[in-house]
C-alpha positions as CSV (number, residue, x, y, z in Angstrom):
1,X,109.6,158.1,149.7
2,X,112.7,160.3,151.7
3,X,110.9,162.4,154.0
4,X,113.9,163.7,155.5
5,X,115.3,164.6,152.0
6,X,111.8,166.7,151.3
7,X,111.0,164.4,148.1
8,X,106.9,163.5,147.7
9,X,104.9,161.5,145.6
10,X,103.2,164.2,142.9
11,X,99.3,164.4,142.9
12,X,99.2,163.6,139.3
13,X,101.3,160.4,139.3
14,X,99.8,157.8,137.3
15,X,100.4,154.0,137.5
16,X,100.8,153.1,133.9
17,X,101.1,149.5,132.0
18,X,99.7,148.3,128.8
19,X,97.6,151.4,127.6
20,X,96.2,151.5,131.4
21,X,96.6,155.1,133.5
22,X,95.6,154.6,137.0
23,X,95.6,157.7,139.1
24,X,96.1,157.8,142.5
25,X,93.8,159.2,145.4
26,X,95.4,161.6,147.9
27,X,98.1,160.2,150.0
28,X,100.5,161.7,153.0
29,X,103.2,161.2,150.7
30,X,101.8,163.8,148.4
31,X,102.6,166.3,150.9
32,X,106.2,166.6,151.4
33,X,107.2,167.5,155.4
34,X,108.5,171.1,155.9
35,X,107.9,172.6,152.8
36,X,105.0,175.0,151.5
37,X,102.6,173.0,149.0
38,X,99.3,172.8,148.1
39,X,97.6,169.9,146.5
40,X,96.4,170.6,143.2
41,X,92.6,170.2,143.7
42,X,93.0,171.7,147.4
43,X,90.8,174.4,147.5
44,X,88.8,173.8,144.6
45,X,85.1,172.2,145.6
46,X,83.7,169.3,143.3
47,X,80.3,170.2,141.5
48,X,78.3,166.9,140.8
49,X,74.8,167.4,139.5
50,X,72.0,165.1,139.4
51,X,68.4,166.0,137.7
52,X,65.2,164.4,138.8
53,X,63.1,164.4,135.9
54,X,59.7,164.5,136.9
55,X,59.9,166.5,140.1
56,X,58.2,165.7,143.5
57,X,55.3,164.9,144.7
58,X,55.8,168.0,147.0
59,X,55.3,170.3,143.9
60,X,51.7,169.8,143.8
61,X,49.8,172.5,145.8
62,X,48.6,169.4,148.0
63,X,51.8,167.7,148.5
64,X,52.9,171.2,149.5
65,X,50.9,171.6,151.9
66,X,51.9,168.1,153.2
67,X,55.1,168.6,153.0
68,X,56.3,166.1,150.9
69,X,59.5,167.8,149.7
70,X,59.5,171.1,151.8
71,X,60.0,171.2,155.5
72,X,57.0,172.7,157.4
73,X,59.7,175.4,158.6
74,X,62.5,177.1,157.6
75,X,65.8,177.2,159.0
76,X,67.8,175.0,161.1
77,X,65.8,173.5,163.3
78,X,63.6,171.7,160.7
79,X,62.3,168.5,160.4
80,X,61.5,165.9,158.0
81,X,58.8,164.6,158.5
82,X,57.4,160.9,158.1
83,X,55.9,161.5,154.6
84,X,58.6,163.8,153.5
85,X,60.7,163.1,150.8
86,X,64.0,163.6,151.9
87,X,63.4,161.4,155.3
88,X,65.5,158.3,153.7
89,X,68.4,161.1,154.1
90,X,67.6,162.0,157.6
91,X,71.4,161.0,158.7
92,X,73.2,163.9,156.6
93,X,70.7,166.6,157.2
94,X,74.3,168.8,158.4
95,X,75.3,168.1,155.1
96,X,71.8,169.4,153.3
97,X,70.8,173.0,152.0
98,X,67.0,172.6,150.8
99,X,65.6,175.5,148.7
100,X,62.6,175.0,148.2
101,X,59.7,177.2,145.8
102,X,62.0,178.0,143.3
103,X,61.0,178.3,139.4
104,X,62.3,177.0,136.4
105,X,60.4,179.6,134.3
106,X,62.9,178.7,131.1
107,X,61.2,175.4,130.5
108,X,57.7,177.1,129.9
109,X,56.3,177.4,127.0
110,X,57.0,181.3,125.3
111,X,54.9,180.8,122.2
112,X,51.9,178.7,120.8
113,X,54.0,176.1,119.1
114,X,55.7,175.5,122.1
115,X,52.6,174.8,124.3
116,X,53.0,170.8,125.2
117,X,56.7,170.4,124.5
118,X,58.0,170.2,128.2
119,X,59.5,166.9,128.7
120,X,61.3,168.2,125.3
121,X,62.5,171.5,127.1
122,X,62.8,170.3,130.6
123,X,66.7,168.5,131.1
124,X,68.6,171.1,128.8
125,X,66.5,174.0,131.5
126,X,68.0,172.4,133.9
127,X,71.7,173.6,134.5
128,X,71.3,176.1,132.1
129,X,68.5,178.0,133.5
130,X,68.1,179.2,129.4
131,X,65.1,178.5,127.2
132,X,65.7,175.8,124.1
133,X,65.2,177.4,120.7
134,X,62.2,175.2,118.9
135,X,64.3,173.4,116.6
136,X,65.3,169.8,114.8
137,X,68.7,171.3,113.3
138,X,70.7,174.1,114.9
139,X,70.1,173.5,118.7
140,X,70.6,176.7,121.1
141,X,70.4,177.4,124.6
142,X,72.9,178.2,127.4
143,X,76.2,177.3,128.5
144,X,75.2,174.8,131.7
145,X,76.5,175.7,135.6
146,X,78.9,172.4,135.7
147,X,80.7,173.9,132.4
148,X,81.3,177.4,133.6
149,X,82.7,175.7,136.8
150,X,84.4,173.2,134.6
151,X,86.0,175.7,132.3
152,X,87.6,177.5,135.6
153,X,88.5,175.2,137.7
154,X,88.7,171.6,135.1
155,X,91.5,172.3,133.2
156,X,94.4,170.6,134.9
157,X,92.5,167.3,135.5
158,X,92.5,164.2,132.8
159,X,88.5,164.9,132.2
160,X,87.5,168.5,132.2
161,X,83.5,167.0,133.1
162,X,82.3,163.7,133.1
163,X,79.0,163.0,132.0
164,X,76.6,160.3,132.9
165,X,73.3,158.6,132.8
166,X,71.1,155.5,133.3
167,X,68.9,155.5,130.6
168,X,68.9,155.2,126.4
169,X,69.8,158.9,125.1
170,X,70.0,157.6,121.6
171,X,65.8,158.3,121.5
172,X,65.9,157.7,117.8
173,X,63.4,158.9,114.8
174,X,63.5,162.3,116.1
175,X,61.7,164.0,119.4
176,X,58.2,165.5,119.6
177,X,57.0,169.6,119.1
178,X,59.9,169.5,116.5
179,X,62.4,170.4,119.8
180,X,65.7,168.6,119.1
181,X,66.2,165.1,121.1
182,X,69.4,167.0,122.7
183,X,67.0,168.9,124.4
184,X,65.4,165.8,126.2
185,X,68.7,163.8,126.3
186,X,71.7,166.3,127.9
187,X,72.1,168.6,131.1
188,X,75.2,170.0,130.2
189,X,76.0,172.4,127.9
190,X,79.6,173.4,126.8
191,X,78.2,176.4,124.6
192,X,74.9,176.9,123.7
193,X,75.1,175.1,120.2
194,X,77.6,172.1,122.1
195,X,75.4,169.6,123.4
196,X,77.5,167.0,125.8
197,X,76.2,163.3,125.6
198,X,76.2,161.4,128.8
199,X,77.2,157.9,128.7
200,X,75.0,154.8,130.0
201,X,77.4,151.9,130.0
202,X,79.5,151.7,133.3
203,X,81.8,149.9,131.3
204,X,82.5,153.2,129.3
205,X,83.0,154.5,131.9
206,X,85.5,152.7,133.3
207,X,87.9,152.8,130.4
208,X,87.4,156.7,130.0
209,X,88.6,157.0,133.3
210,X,91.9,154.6,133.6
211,X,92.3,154.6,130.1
212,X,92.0,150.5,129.5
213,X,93.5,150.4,125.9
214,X,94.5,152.8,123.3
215,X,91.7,151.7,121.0
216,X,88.8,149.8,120.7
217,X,90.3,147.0,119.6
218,X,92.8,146.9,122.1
219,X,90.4,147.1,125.0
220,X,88.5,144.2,123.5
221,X,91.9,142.3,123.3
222,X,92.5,143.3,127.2
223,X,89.3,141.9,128.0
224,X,89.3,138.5,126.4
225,X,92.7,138.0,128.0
226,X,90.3,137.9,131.9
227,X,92.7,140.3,133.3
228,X,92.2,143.0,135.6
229,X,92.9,146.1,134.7
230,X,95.2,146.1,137.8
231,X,96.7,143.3,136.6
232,X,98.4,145.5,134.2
233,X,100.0,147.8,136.5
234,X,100.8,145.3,139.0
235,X,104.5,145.8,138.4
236,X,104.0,149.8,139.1
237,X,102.0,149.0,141.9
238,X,104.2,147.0,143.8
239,X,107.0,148.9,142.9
240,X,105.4,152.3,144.3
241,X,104.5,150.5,147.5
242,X,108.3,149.9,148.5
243,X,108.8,153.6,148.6
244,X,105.2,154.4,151.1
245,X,104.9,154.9,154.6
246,X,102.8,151.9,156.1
247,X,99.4,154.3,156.2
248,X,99.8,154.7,152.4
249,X,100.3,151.5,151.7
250,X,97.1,150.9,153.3
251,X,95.3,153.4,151.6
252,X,96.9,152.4,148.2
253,X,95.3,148.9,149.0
254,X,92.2,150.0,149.4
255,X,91.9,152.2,146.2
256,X,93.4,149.1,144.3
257,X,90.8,147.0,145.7
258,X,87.7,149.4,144.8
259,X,89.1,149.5,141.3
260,X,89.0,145.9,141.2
261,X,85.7,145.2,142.7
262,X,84.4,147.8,140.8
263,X,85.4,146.1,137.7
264,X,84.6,142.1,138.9
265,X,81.0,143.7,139.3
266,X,81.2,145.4,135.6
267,X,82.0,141.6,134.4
268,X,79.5,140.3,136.2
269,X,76.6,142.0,135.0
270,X,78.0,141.7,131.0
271,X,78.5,138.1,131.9
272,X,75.2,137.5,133.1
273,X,73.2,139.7,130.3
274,X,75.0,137.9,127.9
275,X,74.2,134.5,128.6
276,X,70.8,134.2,126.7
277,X,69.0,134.3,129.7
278,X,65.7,136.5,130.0
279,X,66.4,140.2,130.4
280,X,64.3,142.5,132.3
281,X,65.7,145.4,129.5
282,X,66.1,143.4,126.6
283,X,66.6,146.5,124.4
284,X,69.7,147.3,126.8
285,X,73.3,146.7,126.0
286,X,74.9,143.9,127.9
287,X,76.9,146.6,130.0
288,X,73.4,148.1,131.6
289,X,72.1,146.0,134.8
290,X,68.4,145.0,134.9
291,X,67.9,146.4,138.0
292,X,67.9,150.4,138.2
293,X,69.4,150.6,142.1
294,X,72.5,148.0,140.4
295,X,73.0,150.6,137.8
296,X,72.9,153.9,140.2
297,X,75.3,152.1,142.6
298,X,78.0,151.1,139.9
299,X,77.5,154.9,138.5
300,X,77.8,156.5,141.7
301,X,80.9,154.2,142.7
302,X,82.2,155.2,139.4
303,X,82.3,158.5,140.4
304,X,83.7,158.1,143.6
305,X,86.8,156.9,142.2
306,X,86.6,159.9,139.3
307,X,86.9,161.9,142.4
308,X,89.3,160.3,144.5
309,X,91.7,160.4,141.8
310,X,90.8,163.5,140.9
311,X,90.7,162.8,137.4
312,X,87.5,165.4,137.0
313,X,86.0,167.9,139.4
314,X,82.7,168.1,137.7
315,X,80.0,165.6,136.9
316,X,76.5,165.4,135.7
317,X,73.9,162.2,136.4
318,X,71.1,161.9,134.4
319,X,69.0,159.3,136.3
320,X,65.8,158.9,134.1
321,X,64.5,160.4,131.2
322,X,61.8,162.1,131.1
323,X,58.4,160.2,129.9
324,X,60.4,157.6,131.9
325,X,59.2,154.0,131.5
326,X,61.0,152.6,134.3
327,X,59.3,151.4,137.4
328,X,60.1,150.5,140.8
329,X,58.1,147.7,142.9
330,X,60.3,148.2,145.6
331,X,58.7,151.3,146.1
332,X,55.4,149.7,146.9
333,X,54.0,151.3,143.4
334,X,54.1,149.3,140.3
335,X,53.9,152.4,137.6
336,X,55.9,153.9,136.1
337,X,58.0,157.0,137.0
338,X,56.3,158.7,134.2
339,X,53.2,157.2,134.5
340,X,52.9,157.7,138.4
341,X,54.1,161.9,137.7
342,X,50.1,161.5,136.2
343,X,48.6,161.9,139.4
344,X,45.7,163.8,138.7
345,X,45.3,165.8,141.7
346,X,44.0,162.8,143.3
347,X,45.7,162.8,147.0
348,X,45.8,158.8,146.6
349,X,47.4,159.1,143.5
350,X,49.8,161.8,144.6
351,X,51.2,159.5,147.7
352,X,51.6,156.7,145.4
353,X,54.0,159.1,143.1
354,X,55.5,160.1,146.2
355,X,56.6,156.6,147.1
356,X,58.5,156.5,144.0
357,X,60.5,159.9,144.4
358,X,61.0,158.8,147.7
359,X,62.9,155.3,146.6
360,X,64.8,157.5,144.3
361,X,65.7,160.1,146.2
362,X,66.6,157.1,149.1
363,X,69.2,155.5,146.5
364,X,71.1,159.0,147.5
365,X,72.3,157.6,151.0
366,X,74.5,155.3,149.1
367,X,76.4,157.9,147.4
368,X,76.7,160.0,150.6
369,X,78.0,158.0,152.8
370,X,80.8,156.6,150.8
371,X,82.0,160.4,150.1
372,X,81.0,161.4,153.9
373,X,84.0,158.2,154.1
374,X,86.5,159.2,152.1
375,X,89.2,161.4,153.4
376,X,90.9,163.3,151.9
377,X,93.9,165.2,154.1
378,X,91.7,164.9,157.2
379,X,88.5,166.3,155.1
380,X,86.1,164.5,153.4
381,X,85.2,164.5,149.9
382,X,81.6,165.3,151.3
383,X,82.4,168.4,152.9
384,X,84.8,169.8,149.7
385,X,82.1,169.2,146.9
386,X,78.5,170.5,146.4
387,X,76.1,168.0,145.1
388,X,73.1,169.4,143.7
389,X,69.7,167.1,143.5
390,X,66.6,168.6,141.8
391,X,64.6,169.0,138.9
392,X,63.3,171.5,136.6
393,X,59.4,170.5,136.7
394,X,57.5,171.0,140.1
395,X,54.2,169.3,139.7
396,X,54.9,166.8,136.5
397,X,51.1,166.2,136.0
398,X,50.5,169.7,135.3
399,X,54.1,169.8,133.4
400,X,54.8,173.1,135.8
401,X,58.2,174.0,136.5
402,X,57.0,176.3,139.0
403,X,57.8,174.9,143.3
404,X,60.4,173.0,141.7
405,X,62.5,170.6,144.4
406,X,66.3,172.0,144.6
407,X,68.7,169.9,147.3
408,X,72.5,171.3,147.6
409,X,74.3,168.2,149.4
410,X,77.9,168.9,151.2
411,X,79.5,171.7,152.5
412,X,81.8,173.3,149.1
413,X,84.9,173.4,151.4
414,X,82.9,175.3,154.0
415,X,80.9,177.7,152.0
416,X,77.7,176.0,152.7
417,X,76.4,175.7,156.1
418,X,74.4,173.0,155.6
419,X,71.5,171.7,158.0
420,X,69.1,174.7,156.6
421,X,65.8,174.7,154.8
422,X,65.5,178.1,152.6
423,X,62.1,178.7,151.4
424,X,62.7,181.0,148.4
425,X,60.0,183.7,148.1
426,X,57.3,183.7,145.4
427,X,58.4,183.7,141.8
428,X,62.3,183.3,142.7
429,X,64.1,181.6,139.7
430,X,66.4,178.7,140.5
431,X,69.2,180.2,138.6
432,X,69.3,183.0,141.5
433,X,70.3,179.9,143.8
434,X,72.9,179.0,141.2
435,X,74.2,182.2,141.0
436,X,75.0,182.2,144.7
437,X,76.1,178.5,144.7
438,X,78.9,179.3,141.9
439,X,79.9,182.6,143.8
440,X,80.5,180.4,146.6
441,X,82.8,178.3,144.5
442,X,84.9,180.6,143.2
443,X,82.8,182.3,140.8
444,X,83.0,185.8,142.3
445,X,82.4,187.5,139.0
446,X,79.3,186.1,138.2
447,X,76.2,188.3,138.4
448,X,74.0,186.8,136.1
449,X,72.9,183.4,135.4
450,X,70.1,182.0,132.7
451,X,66.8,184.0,134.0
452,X,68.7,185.0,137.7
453,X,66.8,188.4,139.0
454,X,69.6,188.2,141.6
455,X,71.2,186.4,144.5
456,X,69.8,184.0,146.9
457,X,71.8,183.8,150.1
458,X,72.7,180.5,150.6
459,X,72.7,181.3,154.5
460,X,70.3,181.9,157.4
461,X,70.9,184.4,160.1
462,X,71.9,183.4,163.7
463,X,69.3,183.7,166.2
464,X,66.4,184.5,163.3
């Protein structure tokens, strides 16, 4: 790399060998000394979604008035308390804009055949902010948040949107209220008839990303061989880090060795599942780890290097179903996600759901502080994306989507504060909080969103 000569490494330089396309993550070399340039996904903030699909145990009118997801006051100055949901994530509160009390009036039921068909309705609500049409055949309902930002600002990256998930979508012998299993299944939306499926397997995932054979076959071939995916490369690798400065070099090793511990862990948990051992998930492919907090952590790392690379600026995470049948002992309850949603209005009951959501929500930290950690030109990846956490029920025993939890994580290069809690008014629809959000992004034509009334300032005025 001639720095005196002006020449720099481009940002969409690919390590190649044997079907594999490794990008690269943001290096000095990729901005070339005394010369004008601007780095391709500079500017541009990173929209990764994640639905919670059986809200909070704050959406109850008791575990409101507990606080369990909504601070006791708004602003900047508020806490979390003990029992509040989001306390696991006390350490980036600077990083957090709650909105809380907003509705997700789409996912109601408009006529009688539609009455008991929320879990049905619920995920495709979601980031669409649009009510389902009652259907088994022609599926319609909005265009979702992450595609509108994905259609602007997506289309010079390797994968327009990436979309995940940690549970079976493939439901199987059709869904219930005669709503189509899409509905259930898929947050976003490239049209309203174009449902997107999210995939489950992190090894899926992995290949979509660094492109580990040309076809099926050939990845099968790579595999059996027991050779990294780096291995491939290796001769690009090595060759590329003759031509860095010493702090690339560095930071070149330490993308290399994500990617491959990434991947031993991937072999790891296909190896152990398929060793005829007993399996926790026995109905799960050999890809899918037993344990739920294995899965998230692989998924979340998965993305990490999705955006370092910036092979996509958009992602969706699907992290349950909903009529979930996954639990979590850790959590001190042994029900069921779905099961535990049941609460009955029973305060004892409610706390117990509320240790669950809390576990989830905990898993978050992982995720945060490994994009807090990841610079990017003296910035973190933190601080340039927005990472929105919610849900489009409230209280799931009463299958309301009204007081429905609503997190935006990070800072969207600067046009979230963050460190505020915004306690939305009385019958405010969460798609006026999206409608700000994506204004903030770079949206500054939109108006309207779903069932938006309006904005929602994403702000709170000093000295107030």
């Amino acid at each position: 790399m001639n720095f005196i000569t002006g020449k720099h490494l481009s940002r969409r330089t690919f390590l190649r060998g044997g079907g594999v396309a490794v990008a690269l993550p943001y290096m000095d070399a990729m901005a070339p000394a005394g010369k004008a340039w601007r780095d391709p996904a500079e500017g541009f903030t990173r929209l990764i979604a994640l639905e919670e699909s059986h809200g909070s145990a704050g959406g109850n009118l008791w575990g409101d008035s507990q606080h369990l997801f909504a601070p006791a006051t708004t602003g900047r100055d508020f806490e979390l308390g003990v029992n509040n949901q989001m306390r696991p994530l006390e350490a980036y509160r600077d990083h957090m804009t709650i909105v809380s009390n907003t509705d997700c009036r789409m996912a109601e039921p408009f006529r009688t055949e539609e009455v008991g068909g929320d879990h049905d309705r619920s995920a495709a609500v979601f980031l669409t902010q649009s009510h389902p049409k009652q259907t088994q055949a022609d599926v319609y309902c909005g265009k979702s948040l992450d595609q509108v930002h994905a259609g602007r600002f997506g289309h010079d990256t390797v994968l327009p949107s990436l979309e995940i998930t940690t549970e079976k979508m493939d439901v199987g012998g059709g869904c219930a209220y005669n709503y189509h299993c899409a509905y259930r299944t898929t947050l976003a939306w490239a049209s309203p008839t174009e449902p997107l499926p999210a995939i489950r397997e992190p090894r899926a995932v992995f290949e979509q990303l660094f492109g580990a054979g040309d076809t099926t076959s050939d990845r099968n071939a790579r595999r059996q061989t027991s050779k990294s995916l780096l291995d491939w490369v290796a001769q690009s690798v090595a060759k590329l880090k003759k031509e860095l400065a010493p702090v690339d070099r560095i930071a070149l090793d330490q993308y290399t060795t994500q990617i491959r511990e990434l991947e031993r862990r991937i072999q790891l948990v296909e190896a152990q599942n398929s060793s005829g051992g007993e399996r926790a998930m026995p109905e799960a492919p050999t890809g899918v780890p037993d344990r739920w907090v294995d899965h998230m952590e692989l998924m979340f790392d998965l993305k990490l290097l999705a955006l370092q690379g910036d092979l996509t600026r958009v992602i969706t995470f699907k992290t349950n179903v909903d009529q979930s049948n996954v639990s979590h002992p850790e959590s001190g309850s042994n029900k069921t996600h779905h099961g535990g949603s049941h609460h009955g209005n029973v305060p004892s009951a409610i706390m117990e759901f509320h240790l669950i959501g809390t576990y989830r929500m905990a898993q978050m930290a992982y995720f945060l502080e490994k994009m807090k950690n990841t610079m990017e030109g003296g910035t973190s990846l933190l601080d340039k994306s927005a990472i929105i956490w919610g849900s489009p029920m409230g209280d799931a025993n009463l299958h309301a989507h009204r007081r429905c939890p609503l997190v935006i994580f990070g800072k969207a290069n600067g046009a979230l504060e963050g460190g505020l809690h915004l306690r939305a008014p009385e019958g405010t629809p969460m798609a006026n909080v999206f409608v700000s959000l994506m204004q903030k992004m770079g949206h500054d034509d939109m108006a309207r969103f779903g069932d938006s009334t309006g904005e929602f300032p994403l702000s709170f005025p000093r000295g107030a």
